[in-house]
C-alpha positions as CSV (number, residue, x, y, z in Angstrom):
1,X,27.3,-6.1,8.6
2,X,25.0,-8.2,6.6
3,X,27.7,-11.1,6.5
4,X,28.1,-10.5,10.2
5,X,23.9,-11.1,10.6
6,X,24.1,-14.2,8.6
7,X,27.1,-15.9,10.7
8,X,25.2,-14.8,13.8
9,X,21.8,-16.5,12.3
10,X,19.8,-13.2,12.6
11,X,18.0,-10.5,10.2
12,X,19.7,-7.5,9.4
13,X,16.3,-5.6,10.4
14,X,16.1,-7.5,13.8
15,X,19.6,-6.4,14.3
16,X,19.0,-2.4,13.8
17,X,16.0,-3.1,15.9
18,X,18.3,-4.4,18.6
19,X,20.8,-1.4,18.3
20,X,17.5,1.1,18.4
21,X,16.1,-0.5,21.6
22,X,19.8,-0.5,22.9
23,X,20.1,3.9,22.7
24,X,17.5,5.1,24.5
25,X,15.6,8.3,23.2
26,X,17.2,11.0,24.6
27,X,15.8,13.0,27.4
28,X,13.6,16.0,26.5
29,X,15.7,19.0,25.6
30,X,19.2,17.2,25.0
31,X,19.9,16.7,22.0
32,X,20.5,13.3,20.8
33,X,24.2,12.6,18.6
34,X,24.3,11.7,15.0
35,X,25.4,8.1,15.6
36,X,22.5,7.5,18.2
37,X,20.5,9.1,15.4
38,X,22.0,6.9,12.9
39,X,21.0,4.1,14.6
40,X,17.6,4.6,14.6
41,X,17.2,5.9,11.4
42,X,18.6,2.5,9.8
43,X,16.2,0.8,12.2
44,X,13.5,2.7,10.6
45,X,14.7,2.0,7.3
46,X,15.3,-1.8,7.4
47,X,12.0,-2.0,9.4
48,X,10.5,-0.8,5.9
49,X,12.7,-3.1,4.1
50,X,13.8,0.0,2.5
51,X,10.8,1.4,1.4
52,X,10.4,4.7,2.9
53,X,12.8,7.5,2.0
54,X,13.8,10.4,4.3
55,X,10.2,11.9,5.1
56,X,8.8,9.0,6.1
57,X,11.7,8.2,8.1
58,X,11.5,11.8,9.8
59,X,7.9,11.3,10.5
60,X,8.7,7.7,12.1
61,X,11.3,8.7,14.2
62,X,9.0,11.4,15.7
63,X,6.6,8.8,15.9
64,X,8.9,6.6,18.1
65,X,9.6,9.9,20.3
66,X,12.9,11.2,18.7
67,X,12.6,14.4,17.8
68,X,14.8,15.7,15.6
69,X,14.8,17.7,12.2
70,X,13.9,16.4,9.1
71,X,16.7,18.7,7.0
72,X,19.1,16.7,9.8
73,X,17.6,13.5,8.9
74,X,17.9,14.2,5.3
75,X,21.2,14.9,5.3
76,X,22.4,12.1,7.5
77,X,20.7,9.9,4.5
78,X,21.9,11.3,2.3
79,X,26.1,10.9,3.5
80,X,25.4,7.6,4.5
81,X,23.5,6.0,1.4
82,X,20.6,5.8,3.3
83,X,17.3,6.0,0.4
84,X,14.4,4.6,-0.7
85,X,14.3,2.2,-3.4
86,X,14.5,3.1,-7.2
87,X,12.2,3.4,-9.5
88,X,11.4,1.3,-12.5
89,X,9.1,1.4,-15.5
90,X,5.9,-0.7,-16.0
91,X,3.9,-2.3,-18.7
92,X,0.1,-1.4,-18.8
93,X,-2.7,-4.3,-18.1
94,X,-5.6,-2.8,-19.0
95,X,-7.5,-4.5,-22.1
96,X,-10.2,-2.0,-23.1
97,X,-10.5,-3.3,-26.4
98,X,-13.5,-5.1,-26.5
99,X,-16.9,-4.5,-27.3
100,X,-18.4,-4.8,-23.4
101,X,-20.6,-2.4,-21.5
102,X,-18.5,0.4,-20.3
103,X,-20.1,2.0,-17.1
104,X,-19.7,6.1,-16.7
105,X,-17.6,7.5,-14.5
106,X,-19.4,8.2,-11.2
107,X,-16.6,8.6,-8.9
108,X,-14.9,11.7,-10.8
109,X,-11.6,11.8,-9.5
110,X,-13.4,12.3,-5.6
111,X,-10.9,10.7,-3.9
112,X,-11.6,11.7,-0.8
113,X,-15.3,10.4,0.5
114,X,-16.4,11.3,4.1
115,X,-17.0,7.9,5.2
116,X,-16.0,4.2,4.8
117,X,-17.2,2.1,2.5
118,X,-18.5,4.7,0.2
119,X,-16.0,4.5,-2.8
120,X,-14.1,1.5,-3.5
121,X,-11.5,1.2,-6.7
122,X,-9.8,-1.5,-8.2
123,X,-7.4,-2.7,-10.6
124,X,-5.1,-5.0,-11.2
125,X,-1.4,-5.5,-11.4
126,X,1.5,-8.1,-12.4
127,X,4.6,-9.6,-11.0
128,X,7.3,-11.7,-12.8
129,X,8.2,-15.1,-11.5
130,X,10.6,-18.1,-12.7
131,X,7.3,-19.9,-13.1
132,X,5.3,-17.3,-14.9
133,X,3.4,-14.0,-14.6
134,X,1.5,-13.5,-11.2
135,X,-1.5,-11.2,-11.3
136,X,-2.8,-9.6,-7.9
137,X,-6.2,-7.5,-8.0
138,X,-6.9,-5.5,-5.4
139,X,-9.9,-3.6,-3.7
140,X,-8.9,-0.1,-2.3
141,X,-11.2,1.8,0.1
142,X,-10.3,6.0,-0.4
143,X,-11.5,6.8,2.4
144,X,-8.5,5.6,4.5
145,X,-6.7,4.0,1.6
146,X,-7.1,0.7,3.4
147,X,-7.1,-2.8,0.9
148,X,-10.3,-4.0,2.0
149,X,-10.1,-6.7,-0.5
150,X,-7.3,-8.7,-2.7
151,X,-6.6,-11.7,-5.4
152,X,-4.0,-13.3,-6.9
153,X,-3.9,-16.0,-9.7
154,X,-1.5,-16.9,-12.1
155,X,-3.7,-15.3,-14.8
156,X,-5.9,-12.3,-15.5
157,X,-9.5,-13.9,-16.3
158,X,-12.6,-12.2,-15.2
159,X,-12.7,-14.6,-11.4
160,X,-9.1,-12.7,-10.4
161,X,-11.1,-9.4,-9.7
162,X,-14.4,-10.9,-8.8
163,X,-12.8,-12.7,-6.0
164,X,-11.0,-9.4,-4.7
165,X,-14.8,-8.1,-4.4
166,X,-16.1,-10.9,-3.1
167,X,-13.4,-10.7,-0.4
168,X,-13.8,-6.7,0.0
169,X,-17.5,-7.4,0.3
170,X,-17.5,-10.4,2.9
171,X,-14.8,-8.2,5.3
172,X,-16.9,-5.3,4.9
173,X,-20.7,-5.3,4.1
174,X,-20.9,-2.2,2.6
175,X,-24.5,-0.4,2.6
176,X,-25.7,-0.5,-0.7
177,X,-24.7,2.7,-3.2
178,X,-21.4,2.5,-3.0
179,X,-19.7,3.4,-5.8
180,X,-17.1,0.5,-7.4
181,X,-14.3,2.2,-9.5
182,X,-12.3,0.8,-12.0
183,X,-10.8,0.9,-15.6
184,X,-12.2,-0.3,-18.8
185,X,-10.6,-3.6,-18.5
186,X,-12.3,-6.8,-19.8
187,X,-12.1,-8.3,-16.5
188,X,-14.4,-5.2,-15.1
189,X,-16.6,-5.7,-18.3
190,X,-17.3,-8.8,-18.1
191,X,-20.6,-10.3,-16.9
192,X,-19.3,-12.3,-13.5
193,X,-18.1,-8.9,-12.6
194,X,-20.9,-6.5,-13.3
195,X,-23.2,-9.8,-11.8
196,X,-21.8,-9.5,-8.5
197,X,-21.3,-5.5,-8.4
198,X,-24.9,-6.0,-8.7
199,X,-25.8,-8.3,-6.2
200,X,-23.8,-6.3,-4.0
201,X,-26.2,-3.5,-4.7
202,X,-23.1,-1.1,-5.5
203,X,-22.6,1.8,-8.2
204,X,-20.3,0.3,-11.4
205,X,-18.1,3.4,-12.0
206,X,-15.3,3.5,-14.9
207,X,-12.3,5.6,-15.8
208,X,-12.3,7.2,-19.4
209,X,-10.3,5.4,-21.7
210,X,-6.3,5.9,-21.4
211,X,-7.0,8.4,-18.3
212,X,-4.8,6.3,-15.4
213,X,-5.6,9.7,-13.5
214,X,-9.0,8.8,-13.1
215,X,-7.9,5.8,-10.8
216,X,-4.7,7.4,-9.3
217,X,-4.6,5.9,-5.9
218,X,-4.6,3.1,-7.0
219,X,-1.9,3.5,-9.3
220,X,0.1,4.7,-6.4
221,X,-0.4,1.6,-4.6
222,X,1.3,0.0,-7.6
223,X,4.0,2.3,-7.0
224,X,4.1,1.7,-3.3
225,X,4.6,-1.9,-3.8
226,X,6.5,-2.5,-7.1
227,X,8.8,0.1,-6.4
228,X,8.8,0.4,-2.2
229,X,9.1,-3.5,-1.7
230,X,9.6,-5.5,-5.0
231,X,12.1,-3.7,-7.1
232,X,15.4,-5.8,-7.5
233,X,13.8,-9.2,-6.0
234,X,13.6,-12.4,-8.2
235,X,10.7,-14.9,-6.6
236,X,11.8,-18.9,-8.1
237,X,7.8,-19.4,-7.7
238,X,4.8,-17.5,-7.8
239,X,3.9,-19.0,-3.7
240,X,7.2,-16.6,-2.8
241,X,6.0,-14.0,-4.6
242,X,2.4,-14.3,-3.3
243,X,4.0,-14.6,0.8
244,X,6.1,-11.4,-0.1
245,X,3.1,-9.5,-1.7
246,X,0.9,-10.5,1.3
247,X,3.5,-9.5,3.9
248,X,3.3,-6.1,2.0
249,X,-0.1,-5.8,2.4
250,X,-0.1,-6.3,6.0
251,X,2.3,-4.1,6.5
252,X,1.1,-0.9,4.1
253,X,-2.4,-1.5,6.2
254,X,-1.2,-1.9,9.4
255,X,2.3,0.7,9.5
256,X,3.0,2.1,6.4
257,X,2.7,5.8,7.1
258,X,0.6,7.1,4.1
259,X,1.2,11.1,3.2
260,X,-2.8,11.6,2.0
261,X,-3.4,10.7,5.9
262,X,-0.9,13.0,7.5
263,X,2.0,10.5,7.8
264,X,-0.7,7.4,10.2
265,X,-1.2,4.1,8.7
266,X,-4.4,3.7,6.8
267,X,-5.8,1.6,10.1
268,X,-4.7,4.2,12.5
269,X,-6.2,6.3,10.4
270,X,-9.8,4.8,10.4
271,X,-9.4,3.8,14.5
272,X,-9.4,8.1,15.3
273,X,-12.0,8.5,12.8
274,X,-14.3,6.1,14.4
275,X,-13.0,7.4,17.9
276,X,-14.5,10.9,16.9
277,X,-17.2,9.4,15.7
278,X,-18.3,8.0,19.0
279,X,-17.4,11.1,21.0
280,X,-19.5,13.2,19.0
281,X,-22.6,10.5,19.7
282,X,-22.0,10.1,23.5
């Protein structure tokens, strides 16, 4: 099939998308046939570029009005090869050997604030090129799990994750006392980053040394990406892997269904909670 896509000049995504819009949902109370079902669950699938395994293909296709069970869908995935990618191991990045300021650890492992804007973490992560490491920093709001803010440079110096707040900061205008989260890394240490977490009038918090626990969403975003979307892809230069990275972060944003928010996209998430909001004001 793939050949077939590349004679014809189209993406093997856009043609599963074709085949899904092709088998109309069936009607309410008939039950649609496993190769109709197929269809749409490789359409889901390739629409993920193979990220999401068979629960977050269930919850799609009950999104997209198919309903169906998710033992069925598991199964079907499971006799046609249909999974999520593999996993792989990573190297840590964190250099908390240094003699720096550490700040204490204000957030506590509350991942879950009430609000927007009231906990931030961060931390930063590699990928490999042909032409060298590429670093990407990134600013993750708990509250919807949203990246509010992002950098990447072909290095890890203290300006990678100052301009990921900076960009966090100028998208969001946070009120001030919001608490920043991070590890002990010397790019959190140092004094351009502590400068602007000041000016900012935020809340420097810290994880205890060698605890990844203490910033665990954002680790999972690290395994969202590295595993859901980069794993098995070689980029010739760090500009490809910065497109593909950025087309991820669109995407996890905008559709990714995220499990902490009962299966809607971190911005579907905050649009209802700003939708109650406003009802319970009128």
């Amino acid at each position: 099939m793939s050949l077939s896509c590349k004679v014809l000049g189209v993406s093997t995504s856009g043609y599963h998308e074709h085949c899904r819009r092709s088998i109309a949902p069936p009607r309410p109370g008939k039950r649609i046939g496993n190769e109709a079902l197929l269809v749409h669950i490789r359409a889901v699938h390739a629409e993920s570029r193979g990220e999401y395994g068979w629960p977050r293909v269930w919850k799609q296709l009950l999104i997209n009005g198919i309903r169906v069970g998710k033992e069925r869908v598991r199964r079907l995935m499971h006799d046609h090869g249909i999974k999520a990618r593999g996993k792989r191991k990573f190297k840590a990045t964190t250099d908390s050997n240094h003699s720096m300021p550490v700040a204490p650890n204000l957030l506590a492992r509350d991942f879950s604030p009430a609000a927007p804007n009231a906990a931030w973490t961060s931390d930063v992560t590699y990928i490999a090129t042909d032409e060298g490491w590429l670093y990407l920093a990134v600013i993750l709001d708990l509250f919807n799990r949203e990246v509010v803010g992002w950098s990447m440079k072909p290095h890890m110096r203290q300006d990678l994750v100052v301009d990921a707040l900076r960009m966090a900061w100028f998208r969001r205008h946070p009120a001030p006392g919001l608490i920043m989260h991070s590890d002990r890394g010397s790019q959190y240490c140092s004094k351009a980053f502590t400068k602007t977490i000041k000016a900012y009038s935020m809340r420097a918090s810290m994880s205890r040394k060698g605890d990844c626990w203490d910033n665990a969403p954002t680790e999972s975003l690290w395994g969202s990406l590295k595993v859901g979307r980069l794993h098995g892809m070689r980029f010739a230069t760090r500009r490809a892997a910065m497109d593909e990275v950025i087309d991820w972060l669109t995407f996890y944003n905008h559709r990714r269904l995220h499990s902490t928010l009962g299966y809607v996209s971190p911005m579907q998430f905050e649009r209802a909670w700003l939708a109650a909001q406003a009802r319970q004001a009128a």
